[in-house]
C-alpha positions as CSV (number, residue, x, y, z in Angstrom):
1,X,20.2,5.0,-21.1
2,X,20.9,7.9,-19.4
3,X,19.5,8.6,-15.5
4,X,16.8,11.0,-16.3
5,X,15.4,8.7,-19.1
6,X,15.4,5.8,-17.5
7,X,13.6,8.3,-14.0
8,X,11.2,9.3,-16.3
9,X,10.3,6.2,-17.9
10,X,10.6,4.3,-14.2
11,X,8.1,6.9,-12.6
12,X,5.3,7.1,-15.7
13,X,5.5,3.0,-15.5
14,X,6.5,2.4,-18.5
15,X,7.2,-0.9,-18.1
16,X,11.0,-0.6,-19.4
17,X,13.1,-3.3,-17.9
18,X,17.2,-2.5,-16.5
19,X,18.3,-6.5,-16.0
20,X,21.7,-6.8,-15.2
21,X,24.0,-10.0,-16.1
22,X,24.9,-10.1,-12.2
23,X,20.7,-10.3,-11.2
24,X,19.8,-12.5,-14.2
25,X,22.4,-15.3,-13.8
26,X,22.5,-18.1,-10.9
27,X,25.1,-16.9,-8.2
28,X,27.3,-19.2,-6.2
29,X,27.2,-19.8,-2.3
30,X,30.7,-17.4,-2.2
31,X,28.8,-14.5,-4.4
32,X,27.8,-11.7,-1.8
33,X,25.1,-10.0,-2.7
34,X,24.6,-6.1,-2.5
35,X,21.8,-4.2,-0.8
36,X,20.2,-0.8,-1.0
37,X,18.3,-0.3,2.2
38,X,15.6,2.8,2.1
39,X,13.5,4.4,5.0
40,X,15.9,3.6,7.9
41,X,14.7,5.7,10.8
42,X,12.0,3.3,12.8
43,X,11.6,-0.5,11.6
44,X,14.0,0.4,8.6
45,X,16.5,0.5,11.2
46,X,16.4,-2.6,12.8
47,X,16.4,-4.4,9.3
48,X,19.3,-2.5,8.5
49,X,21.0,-4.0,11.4
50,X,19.3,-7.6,10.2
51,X,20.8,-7.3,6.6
52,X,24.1,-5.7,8.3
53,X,24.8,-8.9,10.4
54,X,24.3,-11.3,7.5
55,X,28.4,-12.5,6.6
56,X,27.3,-13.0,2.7
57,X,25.3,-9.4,2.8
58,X,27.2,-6.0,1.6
59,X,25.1,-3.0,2.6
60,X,26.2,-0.9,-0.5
61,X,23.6,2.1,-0.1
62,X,21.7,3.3,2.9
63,X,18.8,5.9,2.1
64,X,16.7,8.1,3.8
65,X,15.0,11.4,3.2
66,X,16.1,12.6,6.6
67,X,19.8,13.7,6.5
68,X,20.2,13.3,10.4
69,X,18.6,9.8,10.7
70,X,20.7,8.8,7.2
71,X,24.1,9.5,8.7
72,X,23.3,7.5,12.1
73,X,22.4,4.9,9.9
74,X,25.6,5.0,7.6
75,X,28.0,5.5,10.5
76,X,26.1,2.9,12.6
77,X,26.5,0.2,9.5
78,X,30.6,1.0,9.1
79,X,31.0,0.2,12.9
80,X,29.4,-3.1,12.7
81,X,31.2,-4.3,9.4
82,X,33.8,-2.4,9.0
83,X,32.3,-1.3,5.8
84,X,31.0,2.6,4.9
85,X,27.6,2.3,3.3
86,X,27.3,5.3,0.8
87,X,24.4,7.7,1.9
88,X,21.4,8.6,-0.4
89,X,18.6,10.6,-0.8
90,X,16.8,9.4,-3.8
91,X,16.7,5.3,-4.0
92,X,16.8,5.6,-7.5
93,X,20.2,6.4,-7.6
94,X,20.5,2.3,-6.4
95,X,18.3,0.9,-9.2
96,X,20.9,2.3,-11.6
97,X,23.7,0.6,-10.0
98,X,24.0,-2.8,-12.0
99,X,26.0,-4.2,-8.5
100,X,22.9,-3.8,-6.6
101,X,21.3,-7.1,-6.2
102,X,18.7,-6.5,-4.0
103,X,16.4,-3.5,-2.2
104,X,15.0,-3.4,1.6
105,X,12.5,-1.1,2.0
106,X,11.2,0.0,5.9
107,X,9.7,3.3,4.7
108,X,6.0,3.8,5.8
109,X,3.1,2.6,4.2
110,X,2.6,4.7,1.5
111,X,6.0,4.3,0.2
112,X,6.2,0.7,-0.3
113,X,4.4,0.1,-3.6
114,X,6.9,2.7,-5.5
115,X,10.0,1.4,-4.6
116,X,9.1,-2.1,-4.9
117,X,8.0,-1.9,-8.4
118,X,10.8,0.5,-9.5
119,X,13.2,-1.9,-8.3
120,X,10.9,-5.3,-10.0
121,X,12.1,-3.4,-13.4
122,X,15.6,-2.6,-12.6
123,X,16.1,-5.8,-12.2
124,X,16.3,-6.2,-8.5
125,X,15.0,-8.7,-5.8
126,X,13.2,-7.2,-3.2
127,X,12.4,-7.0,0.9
128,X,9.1,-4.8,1.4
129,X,7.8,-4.1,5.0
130,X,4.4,-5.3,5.7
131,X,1.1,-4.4,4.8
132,X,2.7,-4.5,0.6
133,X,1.0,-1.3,0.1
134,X,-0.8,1.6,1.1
135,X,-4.5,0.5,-0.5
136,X,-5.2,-2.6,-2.5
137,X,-4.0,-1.3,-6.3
138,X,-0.9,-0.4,-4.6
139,X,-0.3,-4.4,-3.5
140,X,-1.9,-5.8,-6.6
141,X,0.4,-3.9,-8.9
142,X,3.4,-4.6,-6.4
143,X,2.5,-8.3,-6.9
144,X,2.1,-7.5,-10.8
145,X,5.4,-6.4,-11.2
146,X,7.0,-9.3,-9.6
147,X,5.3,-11.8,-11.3
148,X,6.1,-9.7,-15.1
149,X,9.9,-9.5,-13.8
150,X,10.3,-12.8,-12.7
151,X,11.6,-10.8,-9.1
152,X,12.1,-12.4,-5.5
153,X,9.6,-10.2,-3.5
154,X,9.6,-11.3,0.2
155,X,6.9,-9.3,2.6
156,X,8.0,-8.2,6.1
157,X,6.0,-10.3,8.4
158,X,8.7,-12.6,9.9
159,X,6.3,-15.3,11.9
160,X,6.8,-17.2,9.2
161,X,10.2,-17.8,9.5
162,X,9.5,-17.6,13.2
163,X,10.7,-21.2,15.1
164,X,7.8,-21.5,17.2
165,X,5.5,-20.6,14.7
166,X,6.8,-22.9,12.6
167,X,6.2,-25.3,15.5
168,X,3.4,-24.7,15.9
169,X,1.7,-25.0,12.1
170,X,3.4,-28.8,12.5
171,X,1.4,-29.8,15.8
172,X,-1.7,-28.5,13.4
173,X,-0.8,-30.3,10.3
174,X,-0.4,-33.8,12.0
175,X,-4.3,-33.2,12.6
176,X,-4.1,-33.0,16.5
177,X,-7.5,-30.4,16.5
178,X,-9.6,-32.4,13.9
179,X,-12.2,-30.4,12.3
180,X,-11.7,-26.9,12.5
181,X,-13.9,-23.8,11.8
182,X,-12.6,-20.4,13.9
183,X,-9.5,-18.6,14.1
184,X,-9.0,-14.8,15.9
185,X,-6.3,-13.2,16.2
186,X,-5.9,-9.9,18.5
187,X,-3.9,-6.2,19.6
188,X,-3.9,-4.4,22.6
189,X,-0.7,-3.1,22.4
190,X,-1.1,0.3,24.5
191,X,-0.2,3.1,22.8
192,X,-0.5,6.7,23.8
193,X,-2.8,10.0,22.4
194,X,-1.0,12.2,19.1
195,X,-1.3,15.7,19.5
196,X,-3.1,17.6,18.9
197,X,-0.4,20.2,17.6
198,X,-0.3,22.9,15.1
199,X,1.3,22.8,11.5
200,X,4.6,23.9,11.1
201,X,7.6,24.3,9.0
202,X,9.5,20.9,8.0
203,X,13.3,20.8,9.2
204,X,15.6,21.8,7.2
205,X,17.1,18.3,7.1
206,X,13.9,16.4,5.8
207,X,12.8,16.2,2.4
208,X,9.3,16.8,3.4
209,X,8.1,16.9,-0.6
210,X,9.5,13.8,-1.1
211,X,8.5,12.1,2.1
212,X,4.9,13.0,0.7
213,X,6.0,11.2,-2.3
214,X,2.0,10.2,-3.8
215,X,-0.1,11.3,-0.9
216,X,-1.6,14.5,-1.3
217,X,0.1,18.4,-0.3
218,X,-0.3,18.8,3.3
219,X,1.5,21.5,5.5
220,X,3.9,19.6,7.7
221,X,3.3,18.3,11.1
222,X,5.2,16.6,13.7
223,X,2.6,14.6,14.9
224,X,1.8,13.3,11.2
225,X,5.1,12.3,10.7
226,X,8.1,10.3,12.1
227,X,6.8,7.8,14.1
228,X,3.0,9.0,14.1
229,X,2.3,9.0,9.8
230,X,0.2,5.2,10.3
231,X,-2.6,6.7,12.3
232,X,-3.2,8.5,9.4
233,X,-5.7,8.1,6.3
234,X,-2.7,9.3,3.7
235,X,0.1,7.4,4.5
236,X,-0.7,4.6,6.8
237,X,-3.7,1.7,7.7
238,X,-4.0,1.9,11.4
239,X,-3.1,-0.8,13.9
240,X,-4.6,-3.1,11.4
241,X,-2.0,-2.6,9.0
242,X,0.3,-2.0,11.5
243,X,0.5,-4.8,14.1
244,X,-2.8,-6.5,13.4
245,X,-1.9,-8.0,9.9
246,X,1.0,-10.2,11.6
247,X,-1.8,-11.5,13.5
248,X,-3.9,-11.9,10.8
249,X,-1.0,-13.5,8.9
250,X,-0.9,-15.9,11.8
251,X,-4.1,-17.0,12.3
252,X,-5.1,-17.6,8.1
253,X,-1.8,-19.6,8.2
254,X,-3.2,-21.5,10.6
255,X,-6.4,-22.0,9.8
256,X,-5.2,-22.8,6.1
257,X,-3.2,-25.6,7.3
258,X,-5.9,-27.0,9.4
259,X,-8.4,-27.1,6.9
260,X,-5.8,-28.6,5.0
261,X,-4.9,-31.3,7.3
262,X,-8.5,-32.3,6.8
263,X,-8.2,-33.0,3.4
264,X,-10.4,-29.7,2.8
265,X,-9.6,-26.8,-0.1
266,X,-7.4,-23.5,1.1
267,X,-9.9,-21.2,2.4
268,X,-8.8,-18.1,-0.7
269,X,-10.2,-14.5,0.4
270,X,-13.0,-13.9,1.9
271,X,-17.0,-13.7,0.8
272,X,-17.9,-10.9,3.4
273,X,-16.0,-8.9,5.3
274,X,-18.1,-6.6,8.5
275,X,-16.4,-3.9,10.8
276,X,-16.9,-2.6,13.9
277,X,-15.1,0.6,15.4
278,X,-14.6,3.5,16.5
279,X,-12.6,6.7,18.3
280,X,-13.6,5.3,21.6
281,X,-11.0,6.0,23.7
282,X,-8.4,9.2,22.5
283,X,-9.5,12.5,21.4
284,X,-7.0,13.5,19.7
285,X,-4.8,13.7,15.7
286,X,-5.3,10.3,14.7
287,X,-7.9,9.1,11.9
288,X,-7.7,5.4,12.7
289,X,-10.4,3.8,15.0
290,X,-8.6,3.0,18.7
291,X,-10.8,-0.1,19.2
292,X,-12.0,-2.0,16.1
293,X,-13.8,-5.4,15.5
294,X,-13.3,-7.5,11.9
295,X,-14.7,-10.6,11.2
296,X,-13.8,-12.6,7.8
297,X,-16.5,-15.0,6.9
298,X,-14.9,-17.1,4.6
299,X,-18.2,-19.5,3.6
300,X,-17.9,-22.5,6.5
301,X,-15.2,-20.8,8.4
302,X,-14.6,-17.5,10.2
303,X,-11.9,-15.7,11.5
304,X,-12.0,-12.4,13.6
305,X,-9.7,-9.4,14.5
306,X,-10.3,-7.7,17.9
307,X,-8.2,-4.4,18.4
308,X,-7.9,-2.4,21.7
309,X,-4.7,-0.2,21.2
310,X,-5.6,2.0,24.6
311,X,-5.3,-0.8,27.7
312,X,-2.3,-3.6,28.1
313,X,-5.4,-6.4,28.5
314,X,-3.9,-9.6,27.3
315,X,-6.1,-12.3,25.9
316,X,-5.2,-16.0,26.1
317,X,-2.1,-14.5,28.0
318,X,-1.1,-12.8,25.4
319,X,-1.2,-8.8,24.4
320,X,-0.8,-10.3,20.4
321,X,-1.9,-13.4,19.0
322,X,-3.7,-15.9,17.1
323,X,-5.6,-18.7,17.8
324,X,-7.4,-21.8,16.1
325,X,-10.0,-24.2,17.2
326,X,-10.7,-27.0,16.4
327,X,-13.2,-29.9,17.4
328,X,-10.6,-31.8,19.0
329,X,-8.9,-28.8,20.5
330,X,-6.8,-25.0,19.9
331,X,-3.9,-23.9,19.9
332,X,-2.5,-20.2,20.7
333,X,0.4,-19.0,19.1
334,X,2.0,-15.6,20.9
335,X,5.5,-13.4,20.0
336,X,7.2,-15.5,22.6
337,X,5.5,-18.9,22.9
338,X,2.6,-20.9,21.9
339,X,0.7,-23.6,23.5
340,X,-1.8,-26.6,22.6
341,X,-5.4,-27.0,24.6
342,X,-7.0,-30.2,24.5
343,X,-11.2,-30.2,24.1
344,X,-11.7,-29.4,27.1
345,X,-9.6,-26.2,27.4
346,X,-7.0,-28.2,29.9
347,X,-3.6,-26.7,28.7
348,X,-1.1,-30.1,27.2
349,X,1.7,-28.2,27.0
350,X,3.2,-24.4,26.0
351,X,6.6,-24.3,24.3
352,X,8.8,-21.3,24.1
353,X,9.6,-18.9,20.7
354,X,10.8,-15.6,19.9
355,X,11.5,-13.4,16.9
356,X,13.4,-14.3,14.1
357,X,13.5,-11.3,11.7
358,X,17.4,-12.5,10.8
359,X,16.5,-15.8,10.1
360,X,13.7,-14.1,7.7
361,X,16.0,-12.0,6.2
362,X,17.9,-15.1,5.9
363,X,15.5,-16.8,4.1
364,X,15.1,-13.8,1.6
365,X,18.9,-14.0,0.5
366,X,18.8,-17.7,0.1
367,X,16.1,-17.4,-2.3
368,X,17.5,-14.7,-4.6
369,X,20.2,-17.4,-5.2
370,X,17.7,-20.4,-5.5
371,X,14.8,-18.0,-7.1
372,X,12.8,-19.9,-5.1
373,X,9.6,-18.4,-3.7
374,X,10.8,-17.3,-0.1
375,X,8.5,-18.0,3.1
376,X,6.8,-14.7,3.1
377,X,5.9,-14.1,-0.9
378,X,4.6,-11.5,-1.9
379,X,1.7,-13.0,-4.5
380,X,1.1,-16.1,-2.2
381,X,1.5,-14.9,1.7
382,X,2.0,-11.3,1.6
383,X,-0.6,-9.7,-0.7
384,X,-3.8,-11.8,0.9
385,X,-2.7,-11.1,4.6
386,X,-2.3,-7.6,3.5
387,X,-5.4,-7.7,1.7
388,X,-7.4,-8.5,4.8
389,X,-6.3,-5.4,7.0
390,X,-7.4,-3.4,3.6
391,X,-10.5,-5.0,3.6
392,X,-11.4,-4.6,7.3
393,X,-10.6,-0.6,6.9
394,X,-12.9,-0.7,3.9
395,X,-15.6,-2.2,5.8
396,X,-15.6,0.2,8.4
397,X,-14.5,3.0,6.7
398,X,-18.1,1.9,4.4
399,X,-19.6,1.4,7.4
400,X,-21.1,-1.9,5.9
401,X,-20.8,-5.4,5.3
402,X,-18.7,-6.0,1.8
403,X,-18.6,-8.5,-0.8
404,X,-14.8,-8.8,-2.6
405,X,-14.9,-10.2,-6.3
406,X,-11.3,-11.3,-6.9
407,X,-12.4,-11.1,-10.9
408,X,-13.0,-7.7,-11.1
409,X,-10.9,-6.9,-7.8
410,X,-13.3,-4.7,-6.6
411,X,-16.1,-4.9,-4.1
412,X,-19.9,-5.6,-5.2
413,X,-20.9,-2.3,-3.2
414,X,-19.8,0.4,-5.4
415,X,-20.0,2.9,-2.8
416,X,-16.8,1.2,-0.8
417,X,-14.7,1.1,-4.2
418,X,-13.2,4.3,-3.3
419,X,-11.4,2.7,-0.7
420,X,-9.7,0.4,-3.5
421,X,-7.0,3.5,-4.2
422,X,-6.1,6.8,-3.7
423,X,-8.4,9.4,-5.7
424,X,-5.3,11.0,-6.6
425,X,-1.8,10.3,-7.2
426,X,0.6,13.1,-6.5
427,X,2.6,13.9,-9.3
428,X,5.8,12.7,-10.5
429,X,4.7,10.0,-8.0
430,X,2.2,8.2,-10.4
431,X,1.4,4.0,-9.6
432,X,2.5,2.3,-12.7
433,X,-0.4,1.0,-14.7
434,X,1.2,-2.9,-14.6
435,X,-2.7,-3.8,-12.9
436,X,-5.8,-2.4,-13.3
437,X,-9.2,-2.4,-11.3
């Protein structure tokens, strides 16, 4: 099959499938597998690094649209193993490669659903950064493809291979907070006003067409790019998407294993779903509210997301976390530690944590070779937490209370359902028609 066929065929969705013998068979402990790793400028970068330091890890392709950040990247990857990545443009070029085994992606939001998928029917395994898409078709499609290619899919949201959070989901398991019924989980990570500056003309070393990709023909700008692109309806989901859906990751974890520790049924999506918001604080570039409220009323439980993205106020001690109550108790779990209240609020102990994106990436890698489903799936973990920052958007985005049907996978008030997609996919960049809405 020549490139261009298989390009064409890739981008319209036809649901062709590249499997090589090296992907499809079981590989030994002493196989090393081989990684494409695309979008490498901000968080692409740092997993870079993580998949770099791995000893059972080749980094065979490093890919970027932006020819300055892609030779940092290359040059920074052959002085830590000794090895010279080669340099791409177009990540396609990898899927063709029957050697690759695997592809990380750390582009921005609205390039996670393509590559994922493309890569589902070449045959790869793959590492998406978190939310798994840009809207909800995006991630239900993404979780589609997996599923129909029988692919590893691990989401970037690496609590869950975090130590103390692990920790902590154990002291909730053996049943220490007895009935519980509220979780929260919270942001107020300060960051700073964008712009506002004029349009301008892209650099010459940017492929600003294809960093587009689906989202519609803008003129470029500098403050709705590197950096800047999730405070912004096209390609990103706010600090919802952003930090708040580790949080949000955290605290359904938790509140799924205490429900379950009570012999009770995994609380599923939500039935209504409210938001609260605004552009209280900057006047400036970005669409995104600066201080939002969600609450998830899951039928006998709730769980609620408080934002405040312009002050440093911790809550709980912490600037991020999650929390769950229970009758007998809470817990509070934080980037760095976590800690266990009795009923009465008197602290019993707080134990110490940190971030564990290596051991994450870890635990991807091991489960190519396994095929079993890694700590952060995409169909079972991922694509609900995700699910929840794009329903809290919707909601206040609506500016109403919605009702999600997961049969139809749209919401009972037609007027929101235009929040389910884009209205328009850029072309050649169409979403492959694996799911439907």
């Amino acid at each position: 099959m020549s490139r261009r066929h298989f390009l064409k065929q890739a981008i319209a969705g036809a649901g062709t499938t590249i499997l090589s013998s090296r992907t499809l068979r079981a590989t030994s402990p002493n196989d090393r597998v081989s990684v494409c790793v695309i979008g490498v400028r901000g968080r692409g970068g740092a997993l870079l690094n993580n998949f770099a330091s791995l000893e059972d890890v080749d980094i065979k392709y490093v890919c970027d649209i932006d020819e300055k950040v892609l030779g940092a990247r290359v040059g920074q990857v052959e002085s830590k193993t000794g090895k010279r990545p080669r340099a791409l443009k177009d990540y396609r070029r990898a899927l063709e490669d029957s050697n690759v085994d695997a592809i990380v992606c750390g582009c921005p939001d609205h390039w996670h659903a393509l590559p994922t998928i493309h890569a589902c029917q070449a045959g790869k395994d793959v590492y998406v950064e978190k939310p798994d898409g840009h809207n909800i078709l995006e991630g239900r499609t993404m979780v589609a493809a997996a599923s129909k290619y029988r692919r590893i899919v691990q989401l970037g949201t690496q609590a869950r291979s975090g130590t103390h959070h692990n920790e902590a989901m154990a002291y909730i398991r053996a049943g220490h907070l007895g009935k519980v019924r509220f979780a929260k989980a919270w942001e107020s990570t300060k960051q700073g006003a964008i712009g506002p500056v004029p349009d301008s003309v892209a650099p010459t070393h940017v492929n600003y067409d294809a960093w587009l990709g689906p989202a519609p023909q803008r003129p470029f700008n500098q403050f709705r790019f590197h950096g800047n692109w999730r405070w912004f309806f096209d390609y990103g989901s706010g600090d919802l998407g952003n930090d708040g859906v580790h949080r949000l990751d955290i605290a359904r974890w938790a509140l799924d294993v205490g429900i379950a520790a009570a012999g009770e049924a995994p609380i599923g999506l939500p039935e209504a779903v409210s938001a609260h918001g605004g552009k209280y604080f900057f006047e400036d570039m970005q669409e995104w509210p600066d201080t939002l409220m969600v609450t998830f009323d899951f039928g006998g439980y709730l769980l609620t997301y408080e934002m405040r993205i312009w002050n440093r106020h911790p809550l709980h001690g912490h600037h991020e976390g999650a929390a769950l109550h229970g009758e007998g108790g809470y817990v509070i779990v934080g980037n760095r530690s976590w800690s266990a209240f009795d009923e009465r609020g008197d602290k019993i102990f707080t134990k110490p944590g940190g971030d564990n994106s290596i051991g994450h990436a870890r635990n991807f890698i091991d489960c190519m070779r396994t095929r079993q489903k890694p700590r952060a799936d995409l169909e079972t973990v991922g694509h609900p937490s995700s699910l929840l920052c794009h329903f809290g958007n919707a909601a206040w985005r609506a500016g109403q209370t919605l009702h999600f049907d997961p049969q139809t996978y749209s919401f009972k008030e037609s007027s929101a359902n235009q929040f389910l997609t884009r209205e328009e996919y850029r072309e050649p960049y169409a979403l492959p028609t694996l799911a439907r809405l």
